[in-house]
C-alpha positions as CSV (number, residue, x, y, z in Angstrom):
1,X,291.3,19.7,95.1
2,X,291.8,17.7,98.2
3,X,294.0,20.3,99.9
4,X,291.1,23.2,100.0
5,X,288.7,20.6,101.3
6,X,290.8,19.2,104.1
7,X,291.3,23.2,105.2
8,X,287.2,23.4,104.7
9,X,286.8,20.7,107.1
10,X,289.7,21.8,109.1
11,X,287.4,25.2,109.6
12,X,284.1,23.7,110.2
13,X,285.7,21.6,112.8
14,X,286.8,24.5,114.6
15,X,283.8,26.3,114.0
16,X,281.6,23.5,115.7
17,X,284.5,23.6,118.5
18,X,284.2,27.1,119.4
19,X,280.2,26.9,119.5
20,X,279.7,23.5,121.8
21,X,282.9,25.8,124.0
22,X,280.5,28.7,123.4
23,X,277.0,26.9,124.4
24,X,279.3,25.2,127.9
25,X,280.2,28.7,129.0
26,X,276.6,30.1,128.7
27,X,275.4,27.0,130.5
28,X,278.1,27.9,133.0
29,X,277.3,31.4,133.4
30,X,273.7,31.2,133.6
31,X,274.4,27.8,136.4
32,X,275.9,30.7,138.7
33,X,273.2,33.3,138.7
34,X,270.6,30.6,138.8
35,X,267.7,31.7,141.4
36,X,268.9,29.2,143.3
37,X,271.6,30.8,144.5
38,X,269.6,33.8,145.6
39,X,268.8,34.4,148.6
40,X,265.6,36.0,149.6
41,X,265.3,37.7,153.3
42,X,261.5,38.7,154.1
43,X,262.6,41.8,156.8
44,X,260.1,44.0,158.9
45,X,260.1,47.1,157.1
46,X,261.6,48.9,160.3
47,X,264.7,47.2,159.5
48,X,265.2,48.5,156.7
49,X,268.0,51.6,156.9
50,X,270.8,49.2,158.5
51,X,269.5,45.9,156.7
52,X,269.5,47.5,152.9
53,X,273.3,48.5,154.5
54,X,274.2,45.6,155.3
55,X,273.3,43.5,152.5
56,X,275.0,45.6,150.1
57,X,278.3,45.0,152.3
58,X,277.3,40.9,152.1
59,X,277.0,41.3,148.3
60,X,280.4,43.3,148.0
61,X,282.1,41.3,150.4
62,X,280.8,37.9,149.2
63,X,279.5,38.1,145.8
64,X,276.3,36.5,146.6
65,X,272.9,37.9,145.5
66,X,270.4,38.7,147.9
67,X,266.8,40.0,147.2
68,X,265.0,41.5,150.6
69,X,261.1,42.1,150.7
70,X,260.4,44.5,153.1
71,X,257.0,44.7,154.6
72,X,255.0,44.8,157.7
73,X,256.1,41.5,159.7
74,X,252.4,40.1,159.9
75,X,251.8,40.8,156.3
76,X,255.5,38.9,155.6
77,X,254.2,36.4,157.6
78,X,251.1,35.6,155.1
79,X,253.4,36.2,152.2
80,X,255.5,33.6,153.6
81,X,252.6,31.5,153.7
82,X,252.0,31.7,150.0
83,X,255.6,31.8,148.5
84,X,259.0,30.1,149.0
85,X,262.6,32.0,150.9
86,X,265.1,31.4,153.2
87,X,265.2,33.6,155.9
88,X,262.6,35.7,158.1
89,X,263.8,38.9,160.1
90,X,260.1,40.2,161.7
91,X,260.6,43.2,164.5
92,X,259.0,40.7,166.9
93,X,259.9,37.1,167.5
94,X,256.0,36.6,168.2
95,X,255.6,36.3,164.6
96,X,258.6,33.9,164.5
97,X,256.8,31.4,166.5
98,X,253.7,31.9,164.6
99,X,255.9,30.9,161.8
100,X,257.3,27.9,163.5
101,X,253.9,26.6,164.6
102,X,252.5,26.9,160.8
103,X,255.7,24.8,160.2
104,X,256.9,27.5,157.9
105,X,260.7,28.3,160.2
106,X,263.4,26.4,162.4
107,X,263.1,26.2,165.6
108,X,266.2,28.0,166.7
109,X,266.6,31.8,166.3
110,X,269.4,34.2,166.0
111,X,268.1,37.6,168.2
112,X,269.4,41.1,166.3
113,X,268.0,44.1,168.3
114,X,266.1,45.3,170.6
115,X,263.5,47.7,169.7
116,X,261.5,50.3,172.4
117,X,258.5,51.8,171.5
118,X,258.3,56.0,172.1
119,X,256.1,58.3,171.2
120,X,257.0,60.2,168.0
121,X,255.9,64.0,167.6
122,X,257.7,67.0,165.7
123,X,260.7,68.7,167.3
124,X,258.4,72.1,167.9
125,X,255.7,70.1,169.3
126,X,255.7,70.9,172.7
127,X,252.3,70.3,173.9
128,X,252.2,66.4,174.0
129,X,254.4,65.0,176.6
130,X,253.1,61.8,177.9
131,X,250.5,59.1,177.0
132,X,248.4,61.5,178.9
133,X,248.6,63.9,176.1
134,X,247.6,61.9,173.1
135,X,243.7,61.9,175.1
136,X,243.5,65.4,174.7
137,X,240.6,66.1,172.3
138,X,242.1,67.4,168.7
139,X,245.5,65.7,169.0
140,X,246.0,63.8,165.9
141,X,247.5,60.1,166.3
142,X,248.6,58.2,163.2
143,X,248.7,54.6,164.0
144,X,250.2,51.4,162.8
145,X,247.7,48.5,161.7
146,X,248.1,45.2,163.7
147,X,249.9,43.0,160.8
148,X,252.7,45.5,161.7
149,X,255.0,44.4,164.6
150,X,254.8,47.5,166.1
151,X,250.9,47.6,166.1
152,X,250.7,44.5,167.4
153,X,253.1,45.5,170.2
154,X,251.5,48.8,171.3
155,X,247.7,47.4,171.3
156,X,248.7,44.5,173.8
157,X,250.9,47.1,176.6
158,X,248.4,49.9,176.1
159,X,245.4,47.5,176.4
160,X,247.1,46.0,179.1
161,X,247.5,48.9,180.9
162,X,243.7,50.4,180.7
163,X,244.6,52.9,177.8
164,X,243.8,51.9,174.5
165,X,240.3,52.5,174.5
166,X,240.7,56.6,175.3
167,X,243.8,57.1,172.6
168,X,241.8,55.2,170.1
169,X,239.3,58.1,169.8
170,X,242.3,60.2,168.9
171,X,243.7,57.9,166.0
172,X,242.5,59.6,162.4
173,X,244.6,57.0,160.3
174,X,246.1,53.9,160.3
175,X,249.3,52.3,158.1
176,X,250.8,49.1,157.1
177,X,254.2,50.0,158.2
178,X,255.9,51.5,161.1
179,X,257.9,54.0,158.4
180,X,254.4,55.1,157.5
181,X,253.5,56.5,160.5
182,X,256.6,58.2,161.2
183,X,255.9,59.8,157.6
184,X,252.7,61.2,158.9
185,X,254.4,62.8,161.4
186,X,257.2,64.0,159.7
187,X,255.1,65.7,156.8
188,X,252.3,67.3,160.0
189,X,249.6,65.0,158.7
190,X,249.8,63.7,161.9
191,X,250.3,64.9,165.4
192,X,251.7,61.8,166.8
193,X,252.2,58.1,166.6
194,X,253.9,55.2,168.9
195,X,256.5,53.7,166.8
196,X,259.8,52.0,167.6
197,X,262.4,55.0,169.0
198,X,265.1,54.2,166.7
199,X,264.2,55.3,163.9
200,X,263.1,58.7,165.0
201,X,265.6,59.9,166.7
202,X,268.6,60.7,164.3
203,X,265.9,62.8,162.9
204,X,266.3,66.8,162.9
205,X,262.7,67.2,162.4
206,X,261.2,64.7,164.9
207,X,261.6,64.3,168.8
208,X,261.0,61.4,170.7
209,X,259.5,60.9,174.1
210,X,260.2,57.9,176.7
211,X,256.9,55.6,178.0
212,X,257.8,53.3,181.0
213,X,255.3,51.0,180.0
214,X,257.0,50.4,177.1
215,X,260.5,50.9,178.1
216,X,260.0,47.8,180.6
217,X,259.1,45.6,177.7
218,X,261.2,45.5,174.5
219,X,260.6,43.9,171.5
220,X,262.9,41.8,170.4
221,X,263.5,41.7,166.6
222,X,265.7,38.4,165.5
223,X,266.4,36.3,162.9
224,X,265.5,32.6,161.9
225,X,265.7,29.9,158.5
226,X,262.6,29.3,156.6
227,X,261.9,25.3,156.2
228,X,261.6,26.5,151.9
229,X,265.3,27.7,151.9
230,X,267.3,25.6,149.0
231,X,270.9,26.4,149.9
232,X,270.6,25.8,154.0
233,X,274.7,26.6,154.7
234,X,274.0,30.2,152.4
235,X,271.3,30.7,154.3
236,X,273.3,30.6,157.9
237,X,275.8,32.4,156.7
238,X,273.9,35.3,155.7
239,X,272.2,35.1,159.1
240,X,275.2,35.0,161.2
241,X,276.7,38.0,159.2
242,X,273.6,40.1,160.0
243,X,273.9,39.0,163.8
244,X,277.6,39.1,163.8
245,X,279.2,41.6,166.4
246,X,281.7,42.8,163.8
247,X,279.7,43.1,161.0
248,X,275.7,43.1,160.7
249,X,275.2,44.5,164.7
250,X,277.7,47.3,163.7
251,X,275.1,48.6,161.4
252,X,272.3,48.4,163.8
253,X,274.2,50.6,166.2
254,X,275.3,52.7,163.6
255,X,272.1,54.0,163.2
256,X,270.6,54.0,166.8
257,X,269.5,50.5,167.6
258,X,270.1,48.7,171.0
259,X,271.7,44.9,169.9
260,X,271.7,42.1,171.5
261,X,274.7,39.5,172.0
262,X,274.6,37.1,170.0
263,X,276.6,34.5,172.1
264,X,273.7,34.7,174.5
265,X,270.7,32.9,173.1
266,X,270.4,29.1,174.3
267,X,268.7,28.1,170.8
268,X,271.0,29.7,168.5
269,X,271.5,28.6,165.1
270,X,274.4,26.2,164.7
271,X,277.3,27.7,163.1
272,X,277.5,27.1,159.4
273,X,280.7,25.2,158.1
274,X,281.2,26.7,154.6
């Protein structure tokens, strides 16, 4: 009789072993995917063809999850406000230092592109040429809202510059998002719109036409930390691989953006020692 029972206990003992061995690995497992360790990137929804690239080649290369909310860079500014992330990539670095004075982002930034505002119209569009052109009575103008960066942008140069007020009469709709505007276009719902060049014109269907008002002054899209971010040395890295030459820029220019050197800024971020 005692043989059996010391090969019942023998078998319970291991049973127990293999569930507390069980119960340490799911622990483990669940310790690595943990939402911690995710990082979330709020991007201007410009950004998004080379970013959504370039995250994807992070993941694969690094293994680290990263989520991206892509929206208009004012409206990612007040989603900022109300939520928690660790990195902020707007297509103007206005809305970084309205982040920075709301306490919400370091003070040093990483710059990623340049961005130059054109006037978007369909390839067999002919008739509009000039800022001129989008006065004429009947043109229709789809225009970004002002909690996009490009919005923002074009109101201050074109009030600047006397001509807001007589292509505002023009303007028939207006969108949270410069991608939405260059829809409008691209489906004829629209005539024109000002949106940022690059993202026009690798397009077979859409031309894009040069302004000097705006080709004298770029916007300036980079990146900086949020103060909420929970894994500060992730976070760098992420940001330096987006700025990075070899890497993030690569993707930019891949798909028509101007860069910028990262080695150039005076307030960079300090490189991360991981």
């Amino acid at each position: 009789m005692k043989k059996p029972l010391i090969i019942f206990l023998g078998l319970i003992a291991v049973l127990v072993l293999c569930l507390i061995a069980l119960s340490q690995r799911e622990k483990s497992d669940s310790s690595d995917h943990s939402p911690a360790d995710t990082l979330t990137l709020y991007c201007a929804a410009g950004l998004r063809n080379p970013v959504s690239d370039i995250i994807d080649q992070y993941t694969s290369e690094t293994g680290r999850k990263v989520t991206v909310i892509y929206n208009g860079s004012g409206a990612l500014l007040s989603q900022i406000q109300l939520g928690k992330g660790d990195l902020y990539l707007p297509a103007n670095i206005f809305y970084i230092r309205e982040a920075q004075k709301l306490g919400l982002a370091a003070d040093e930034t990483i710059p990623v592109s340049y961005l130059t505002a054109k006037i978007i119209v369909r390839k067999n569009n002919t008739s509009i040429q000039s800022l001129d052109d989008l006065t004429k009575p009947g043109v229709r103008i789809s225009f970004a809202n002002k909690s996009a960066a490009i919005g923002k942008f074009t109101r201050r140069i074109l009030t600047e510059n006397g001509l807001l007020k007589n292509i505002e009469a023009n303007i028939i709709v207006t969108k949270p998002t410069v991608n939405s505007i260059i829809q409008d276009v691209t489906i004829g719902s629209a005539d024109a719109t000002i949106a940022w060049g690059a993202l026009a014109e690798n397009s077979p269907e859409l031309r894009t036409i040069e302004v000097p008002i705006f080709t004298a002054q770029k916007s300036h899209a980079s990146i900086t930390l949020l103060r909420s971010t929970r894994n500060q040395a992730k976070a760098m890295h992420l940001a330096r691989y987006i700025s990075a030459n070899d890497k993030g820029l690569e993707t930019f220019k891949s798909y028509g953006f101007e860069t910028h050197s990262p080695t150039k800024d005076k307030k960079e971020l300090p490189k991360p020692s991981l």
